[in-house]
C-alpha positions in Angstrom: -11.3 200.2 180.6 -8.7 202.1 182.1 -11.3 203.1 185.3 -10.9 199.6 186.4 -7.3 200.0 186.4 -7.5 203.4 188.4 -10.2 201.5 190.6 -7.7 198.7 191.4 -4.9 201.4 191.9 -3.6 201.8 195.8 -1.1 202.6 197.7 1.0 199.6 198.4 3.6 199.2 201.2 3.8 195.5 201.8 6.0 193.9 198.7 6.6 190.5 197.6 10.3 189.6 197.7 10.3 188.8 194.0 12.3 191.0 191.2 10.2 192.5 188.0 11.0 191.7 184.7 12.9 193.9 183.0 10.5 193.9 180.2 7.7 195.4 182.7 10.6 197.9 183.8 10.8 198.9 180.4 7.2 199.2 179.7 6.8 201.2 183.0 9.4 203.9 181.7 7.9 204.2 178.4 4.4 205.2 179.9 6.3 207.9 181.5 8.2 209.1 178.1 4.8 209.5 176.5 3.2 211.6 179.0 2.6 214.8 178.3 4.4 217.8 179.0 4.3 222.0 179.2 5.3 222.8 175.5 6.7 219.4 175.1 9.5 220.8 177.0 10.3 217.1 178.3 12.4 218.3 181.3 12.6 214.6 183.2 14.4 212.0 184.0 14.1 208.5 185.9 16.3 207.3 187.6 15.6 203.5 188.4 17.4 202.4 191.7 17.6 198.5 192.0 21.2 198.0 193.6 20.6 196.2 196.5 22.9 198.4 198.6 21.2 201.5 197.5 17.9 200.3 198.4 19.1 199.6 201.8 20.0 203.2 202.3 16.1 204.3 201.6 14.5 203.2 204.5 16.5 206.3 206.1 16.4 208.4 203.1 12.7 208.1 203.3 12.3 208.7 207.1 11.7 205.2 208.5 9.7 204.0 205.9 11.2 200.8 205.6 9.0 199.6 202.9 10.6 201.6 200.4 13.8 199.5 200.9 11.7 196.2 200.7 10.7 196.9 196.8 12.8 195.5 194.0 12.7 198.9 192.9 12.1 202.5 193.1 11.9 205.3 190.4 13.2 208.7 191.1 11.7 211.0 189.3 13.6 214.4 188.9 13.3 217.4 186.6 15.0 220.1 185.4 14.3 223.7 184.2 12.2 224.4 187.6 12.6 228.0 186.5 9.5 227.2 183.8 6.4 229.2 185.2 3.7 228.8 183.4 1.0 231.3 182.9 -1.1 229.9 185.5 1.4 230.4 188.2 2.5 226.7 188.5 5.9 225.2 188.0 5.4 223.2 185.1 8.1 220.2 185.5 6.8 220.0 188.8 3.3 219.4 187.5 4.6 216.9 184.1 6.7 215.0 186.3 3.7 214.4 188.5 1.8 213.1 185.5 4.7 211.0 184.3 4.6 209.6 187.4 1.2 208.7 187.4 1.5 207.4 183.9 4.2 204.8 185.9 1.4 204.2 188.6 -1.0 203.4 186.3 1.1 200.8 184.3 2.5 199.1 187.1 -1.3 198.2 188.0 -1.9 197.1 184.4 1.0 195.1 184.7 0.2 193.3 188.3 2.3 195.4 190.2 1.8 198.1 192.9 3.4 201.6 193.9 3.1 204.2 196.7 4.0 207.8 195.7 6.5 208.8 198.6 7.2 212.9 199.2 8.7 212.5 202.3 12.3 212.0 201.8 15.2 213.8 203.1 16.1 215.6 199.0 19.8 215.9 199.8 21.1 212.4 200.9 18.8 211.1 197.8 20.2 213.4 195.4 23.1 211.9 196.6 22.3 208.6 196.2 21.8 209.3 192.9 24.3 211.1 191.7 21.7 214.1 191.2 23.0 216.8 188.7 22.8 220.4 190.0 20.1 221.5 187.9 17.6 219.0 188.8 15.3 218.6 191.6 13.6 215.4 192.7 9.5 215.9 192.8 9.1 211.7 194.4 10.0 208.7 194.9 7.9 205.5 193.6 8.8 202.4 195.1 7.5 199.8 192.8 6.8 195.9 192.7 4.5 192.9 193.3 1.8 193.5 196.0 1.9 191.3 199.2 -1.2 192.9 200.9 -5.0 193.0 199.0 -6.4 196.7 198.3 -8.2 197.7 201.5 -11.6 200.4 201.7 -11.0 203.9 201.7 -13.2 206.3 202.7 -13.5 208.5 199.5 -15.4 211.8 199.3 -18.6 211.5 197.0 -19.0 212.7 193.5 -21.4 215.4 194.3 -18.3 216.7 197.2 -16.0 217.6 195.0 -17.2 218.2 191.3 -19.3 221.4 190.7 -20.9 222.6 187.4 -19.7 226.3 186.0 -19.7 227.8 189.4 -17.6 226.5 192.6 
């Protein structure tokens, strides 16, 4: 049931020094080319970083998280056509790069690996990094691989603090 998969899902910052397949690599980018997407407007892209050299250069990319260098890979995920509003307001590559990105999450548990979305990275030195074309933006960073640490508590809200019925 995918529940259990969102269940086991958590933020992982402690990798195993071991490279992933490239058929898992391959099945982690596919979950993100079927999410779903404003008018099927499509407008990402993934870029998979797993030069050892570039990965070096994260760590400082990422202020000081180190950990990001330590996994055999990361995933940028960028979009284009920021200029797409939808009618709610919202910037709608923003929002389907967010759920391809989750999509990736989501596999990597189903396939025994672990991820930590990561927002805090310096945009210009990674756009760099990556050869970022001027007419995309990059919305986060996913560091990906096998797990060293065990899924810890967390204190989560309860159902009844943050669902309401008809009314807020």
């Amino acid at each position: 049931m995918l529940l259990d998969c969102i269940e086991k899902r958590f933020s992982v910052r402690k990798f195993l020094n071991k490279p992933i397949e490239q058929k898992k690599i391959n099945i982690l980018l596919e979950a993100a080319r079927l999410a779903p997407s404003a008018s099927n407007k499509q407008t990402w892209h993934f870029v998979v970083i797993k030069d050892k050299e570039k990965r070096k250069q994260l760590a400082d990319i990422c202020k000081g998280q180190k950990f990001v260098s330590e996994a055999p890979i990361t995933i940028a995920v960028c979009n284009t056509n920021l200029d797409y509003i939808m009618t709610c307001g919202q910037k709608a590559p923003v929002i389907d790069g967010a759920i391809a990105a989750e999509h990736i999450v989501l596999q990597a548990v189903e396939l025994g690996l672990g991820s930590c979305w990561i927002g805090a990275f310096y945009h210009d030195k990674m756009a760099e990094l990556i050869n970022l074309p001027q007419d995309y933006e990059i919305i986060g960073l996913l560091p990906i691989g096998y797990p060293a640490v065990e899924k810890g508590n967390r204190d989560l809200k309860s159902i009844e603090e943050v669902v309401s019925c008809d009314s807020f």
